[in-house]
C-alpha positions in Angstrom: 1.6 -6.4 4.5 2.2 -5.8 0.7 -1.5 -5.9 0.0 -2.2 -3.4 2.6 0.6 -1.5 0.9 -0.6 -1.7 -1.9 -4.7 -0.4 -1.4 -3.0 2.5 0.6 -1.5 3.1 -2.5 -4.3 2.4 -4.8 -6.8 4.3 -2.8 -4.4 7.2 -2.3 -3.2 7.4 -6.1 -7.0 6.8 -7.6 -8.8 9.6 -5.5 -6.1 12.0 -6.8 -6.4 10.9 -10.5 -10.2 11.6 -10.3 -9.8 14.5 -9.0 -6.6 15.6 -11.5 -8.7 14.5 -14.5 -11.9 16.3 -13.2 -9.9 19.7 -12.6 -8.2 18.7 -16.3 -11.8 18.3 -18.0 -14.3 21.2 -16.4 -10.8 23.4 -16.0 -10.2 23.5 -19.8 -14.0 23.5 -21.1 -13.5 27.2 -21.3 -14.8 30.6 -19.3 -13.8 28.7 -15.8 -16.8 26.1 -15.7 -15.0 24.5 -13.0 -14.7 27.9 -11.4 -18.4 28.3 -11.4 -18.7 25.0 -10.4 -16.6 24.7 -7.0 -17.5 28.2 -6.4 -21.2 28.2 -7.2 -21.4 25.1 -5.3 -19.4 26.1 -2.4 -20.9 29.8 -2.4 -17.7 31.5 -1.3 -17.7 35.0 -1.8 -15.2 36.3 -4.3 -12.8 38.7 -2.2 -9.6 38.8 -3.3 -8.0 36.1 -1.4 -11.0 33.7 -2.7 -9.8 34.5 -6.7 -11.0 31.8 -8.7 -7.3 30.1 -10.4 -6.7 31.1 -13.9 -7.4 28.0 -16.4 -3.4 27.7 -17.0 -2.9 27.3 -13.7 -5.3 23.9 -12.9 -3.6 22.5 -15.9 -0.2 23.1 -14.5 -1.3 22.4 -10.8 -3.3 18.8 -12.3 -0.9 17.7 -14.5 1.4 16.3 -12.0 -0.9 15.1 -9.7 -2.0 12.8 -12.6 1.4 11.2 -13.0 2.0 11.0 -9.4 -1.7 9.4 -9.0 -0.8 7.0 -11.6 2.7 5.8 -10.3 0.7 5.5 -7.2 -1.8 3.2 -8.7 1.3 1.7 -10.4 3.4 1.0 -7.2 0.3 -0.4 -5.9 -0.4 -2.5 -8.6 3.6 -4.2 -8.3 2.9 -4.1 -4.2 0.0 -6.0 -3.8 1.4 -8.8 -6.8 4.8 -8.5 -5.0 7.0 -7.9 -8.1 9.3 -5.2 -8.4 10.0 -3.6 -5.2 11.8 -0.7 -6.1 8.8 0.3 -8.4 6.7 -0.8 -5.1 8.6 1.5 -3.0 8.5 4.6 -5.5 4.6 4.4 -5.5 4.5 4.5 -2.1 6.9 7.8 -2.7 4.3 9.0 -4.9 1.1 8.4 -2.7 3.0 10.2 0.4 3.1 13.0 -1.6 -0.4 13.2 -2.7 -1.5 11.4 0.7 0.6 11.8 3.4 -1.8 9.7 5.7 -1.9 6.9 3.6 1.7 7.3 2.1 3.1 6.8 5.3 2.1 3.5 6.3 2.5 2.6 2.9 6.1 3.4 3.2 6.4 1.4 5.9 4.8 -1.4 5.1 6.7 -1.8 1.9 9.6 -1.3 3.7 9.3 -3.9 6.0 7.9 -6.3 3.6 10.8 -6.0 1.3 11.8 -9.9 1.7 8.6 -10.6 0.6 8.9 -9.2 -3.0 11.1 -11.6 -6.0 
């Protein structure tokens, strides 16, 4: 059960870092080329509602998905080597709330697995 924790946790905490450190490198290149990016790919039309987010704002929005991601990965890391269950426990904190579908489970599973861990 901890290894299944801990993939939940990987997968859930790695998709979220690539997508932190994508919105971190194309959102900060300058004049929005992440902007043109999603939008140019995604061809919404800009009404007001569909605004593109100012530069700042990614960077503020990404930067905490990249720790989270990470302590995801981290938790996941400690789960599946079952060390460290508090550390276990808190990644599977962190991947609910990037995740919620994975998280869950993950919660779970380190929670009943807890005997397992030294």
């Amino acid at each position: 059960m901890t290894k299944a924790a801990g993939a939940l946790n990987i997968i859930s905490g790695a998709t979220h870092l690539l997508g932190a450190v994508f919105v971190l490198i194309f959102g900060w290149l300058g004049d929005g080329v992440f902007n043109i990016l999603w939008y140019g790919m995604v061809g919404t039309p800009l009404t007001p509602l569909t605004q593109p987010l100012p530069q700042e704002v990614q960077g503020i929005v990404a930067i905490p998905v990249l720790i989270l991601g990470l302590l995801a990965i981290l938790g996941g890391i400690y789960s599946m080597k079952r060390r460290v269950w508090g550390l276990a426990l808190a990644g599977s904190i962190c991947g609910t709330l990037l995740t919620w579908f994975l998280g869950i489970p993950a919660i779970i599973l380190t929670m009943v697995s807890k005997r397992e861990f030294e």
